[in-house]
C-alpha positions in Angstrom: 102.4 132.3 102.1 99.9 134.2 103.8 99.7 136.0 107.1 96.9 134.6 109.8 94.7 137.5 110.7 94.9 138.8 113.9 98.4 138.1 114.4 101.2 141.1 115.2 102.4 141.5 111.6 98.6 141.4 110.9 98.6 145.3 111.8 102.1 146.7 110.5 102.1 148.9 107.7 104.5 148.4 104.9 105.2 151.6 103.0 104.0 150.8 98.9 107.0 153.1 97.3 110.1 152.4 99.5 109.2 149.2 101.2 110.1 149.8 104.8 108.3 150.0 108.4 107.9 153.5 109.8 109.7 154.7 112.5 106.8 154.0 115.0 106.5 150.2 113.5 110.0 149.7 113.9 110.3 150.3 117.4 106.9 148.2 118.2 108.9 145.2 116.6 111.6 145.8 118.0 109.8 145.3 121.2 107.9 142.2 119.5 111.5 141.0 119.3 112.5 141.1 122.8 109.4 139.5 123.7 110.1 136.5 121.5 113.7 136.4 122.6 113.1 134.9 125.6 116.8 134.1 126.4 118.0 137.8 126.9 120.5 137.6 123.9 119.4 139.8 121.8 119.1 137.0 118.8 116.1 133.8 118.1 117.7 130.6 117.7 115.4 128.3 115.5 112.8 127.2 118.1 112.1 130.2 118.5 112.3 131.3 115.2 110.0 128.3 113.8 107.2 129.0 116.3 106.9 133.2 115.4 106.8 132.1 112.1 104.4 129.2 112.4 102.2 131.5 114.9 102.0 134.9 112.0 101.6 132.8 109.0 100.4 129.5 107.2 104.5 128.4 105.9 105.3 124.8 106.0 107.6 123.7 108.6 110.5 122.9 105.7 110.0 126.4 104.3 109.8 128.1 108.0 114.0 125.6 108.7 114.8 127.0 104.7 114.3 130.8 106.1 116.4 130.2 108.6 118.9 128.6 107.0 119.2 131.1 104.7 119.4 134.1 107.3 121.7 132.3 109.4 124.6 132.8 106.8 127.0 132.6 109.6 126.0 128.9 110.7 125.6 130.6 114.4 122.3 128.8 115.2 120.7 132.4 115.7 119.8 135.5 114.0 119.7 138.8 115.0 117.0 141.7 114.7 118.1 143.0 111.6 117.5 139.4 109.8 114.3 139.3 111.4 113.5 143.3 110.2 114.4 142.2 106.9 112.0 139.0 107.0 109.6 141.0 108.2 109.6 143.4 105.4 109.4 140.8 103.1 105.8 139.3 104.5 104.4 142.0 104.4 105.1 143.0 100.9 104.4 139.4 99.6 101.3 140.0 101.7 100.7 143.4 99.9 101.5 142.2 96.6 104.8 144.6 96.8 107.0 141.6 96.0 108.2 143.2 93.0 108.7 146.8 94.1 110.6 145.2 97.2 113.3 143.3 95.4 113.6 146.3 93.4 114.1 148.9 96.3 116.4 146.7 98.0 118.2 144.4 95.2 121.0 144.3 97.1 120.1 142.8 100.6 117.8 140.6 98.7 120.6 139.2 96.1 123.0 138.6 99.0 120.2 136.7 100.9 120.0 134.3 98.2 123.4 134.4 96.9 124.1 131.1 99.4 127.5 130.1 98.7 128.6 133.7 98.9 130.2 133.7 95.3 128.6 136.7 94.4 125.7 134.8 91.8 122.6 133.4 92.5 122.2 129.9 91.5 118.8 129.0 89.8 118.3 126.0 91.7 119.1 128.3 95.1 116.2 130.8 93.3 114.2 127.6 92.7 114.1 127.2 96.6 113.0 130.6 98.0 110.6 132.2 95.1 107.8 131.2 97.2 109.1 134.4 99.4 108.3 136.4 96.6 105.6 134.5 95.3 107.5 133.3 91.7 105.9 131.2 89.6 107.9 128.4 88.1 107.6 129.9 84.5 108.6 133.0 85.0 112.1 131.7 87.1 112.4 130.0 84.1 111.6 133.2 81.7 114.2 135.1 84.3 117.4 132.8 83.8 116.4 132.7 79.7 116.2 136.6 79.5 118.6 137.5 81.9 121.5 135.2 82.4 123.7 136.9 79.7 126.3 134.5 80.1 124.4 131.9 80.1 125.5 129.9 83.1 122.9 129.0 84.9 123.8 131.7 87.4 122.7 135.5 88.1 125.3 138.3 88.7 124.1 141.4 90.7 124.2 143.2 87.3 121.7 140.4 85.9 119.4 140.3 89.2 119.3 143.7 89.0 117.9 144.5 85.6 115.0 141.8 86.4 114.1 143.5 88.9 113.9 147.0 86.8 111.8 144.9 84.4 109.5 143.6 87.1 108.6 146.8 88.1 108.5 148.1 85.0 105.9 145.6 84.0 104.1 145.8 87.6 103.5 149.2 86.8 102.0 148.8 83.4 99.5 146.4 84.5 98.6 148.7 87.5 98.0 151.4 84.7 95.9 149.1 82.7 94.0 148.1 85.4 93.4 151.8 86.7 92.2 152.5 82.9 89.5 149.4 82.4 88.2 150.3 85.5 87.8 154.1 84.5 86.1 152.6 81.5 84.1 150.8 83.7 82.6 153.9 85.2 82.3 155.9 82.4 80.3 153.2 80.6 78.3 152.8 83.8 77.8 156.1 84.0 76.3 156.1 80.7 73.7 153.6 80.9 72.7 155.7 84.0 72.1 158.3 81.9 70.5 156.6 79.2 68.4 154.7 82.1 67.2 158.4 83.6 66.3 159.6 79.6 64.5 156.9 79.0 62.5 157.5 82.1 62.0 161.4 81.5 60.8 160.0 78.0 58.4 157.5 79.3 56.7 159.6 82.2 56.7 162.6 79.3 55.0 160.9 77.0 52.5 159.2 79.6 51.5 162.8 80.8 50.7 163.8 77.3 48.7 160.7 76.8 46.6 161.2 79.6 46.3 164.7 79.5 45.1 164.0 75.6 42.5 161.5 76.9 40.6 164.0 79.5 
């Protein structure tokens, strides 16, 4: 799931600790949404719906009818603006590679999203279906439910979902580290071949004065 450059969402910003659109971004979606709701009722239905998403990003049509399915809890045939606020907040931090530090700020709204049945778990083959939103590799749904379905029945409690996401970040945040310190060592071994590359040269043009000064 990417966004197509150039398109609205192209230029909101998506704060990196708390996940959330600033004041100002908020209100210019809020007039994006009116805009797009172009029956005056304060809601999108799915045509609508289906064309924003297929105009912002490159999602397949039967992931674009999935999203609204699963927004839609209420079987109305529409969603309101803060669906769509959430949806938006969750592009732009799969487009930011946030996905992590998202469902971890906001476990909650996130857990009841895919909780479909509204029992209060999150079935694995319900995961199955949206991890694309928060870009999921097979593997590692499969690592989640081993690691973190203590009771082992297939399903996550919020308790469950909610220590996965601790350990996402967690592990997010030691890679980021890691990353930060090769790249440091990067540039401190850089910067000593530079060095060695200047002594060498002082050494050369030193020794090629001498030599010529010993010839005349």
């Amino acid at each position: 799931m990417k966004l197509k450059p150039g398109s609205f969402l192209w230029y909101l910003y998506l704060d990196k600790i708390y996940c959330l659109l600033s004041l100002r971004n908020v209100k210019a979606l809020m007039e994006y949404f009116h805009l797009l709701d172009a029956h005056r009722r304060n809601t999108l239905n799915d045509v609508l719906f289906f064309h924003f998403l297929h105009h912002v990003t490159n999602m397949k049509i039967t992931q674009i009818k999935m999203i609204f399915d699963m927004l839609d809890w209420t079987a109305v045939g529409e969603i309101g603006f803060d669906q769509f606020y959430v949806l938006v907040c969750i592009v732009l931090s799969h487009q930011n590679h946030l996905e992590n530090q998202f469902m971890y700020r906001h476990s909650r709204p996130v857990f009841d999203l895919l909780d479909l049945d509204g029992e209060l778990k999150i079935d694995a083959s319900h995961f199955e279906m949206y991890r694309f939103l928060f870009n999921i590799k097979k593997q590692e749904l499969r690592d989640l439910f081993h690691d973190f379905d203590i009771t082992g029945d297939r399903l996550l409690n919020y308790k469950e979902f909610k220590l996965y996401t601790i350990f996402c970040t967690d592990k997010s945040t030691d890679r980021k580290k890691r990353r930060k310190e090769r790249e440091e060592e990067r540039a401190r071994e850089k910067g000593k071949d530079k060095e060695k590359y200047h002594h060498l040269k002082k050494t050369y043009s030193t020794g090629m004065s001498q030599r010529s000064r010993s010839i005349l």
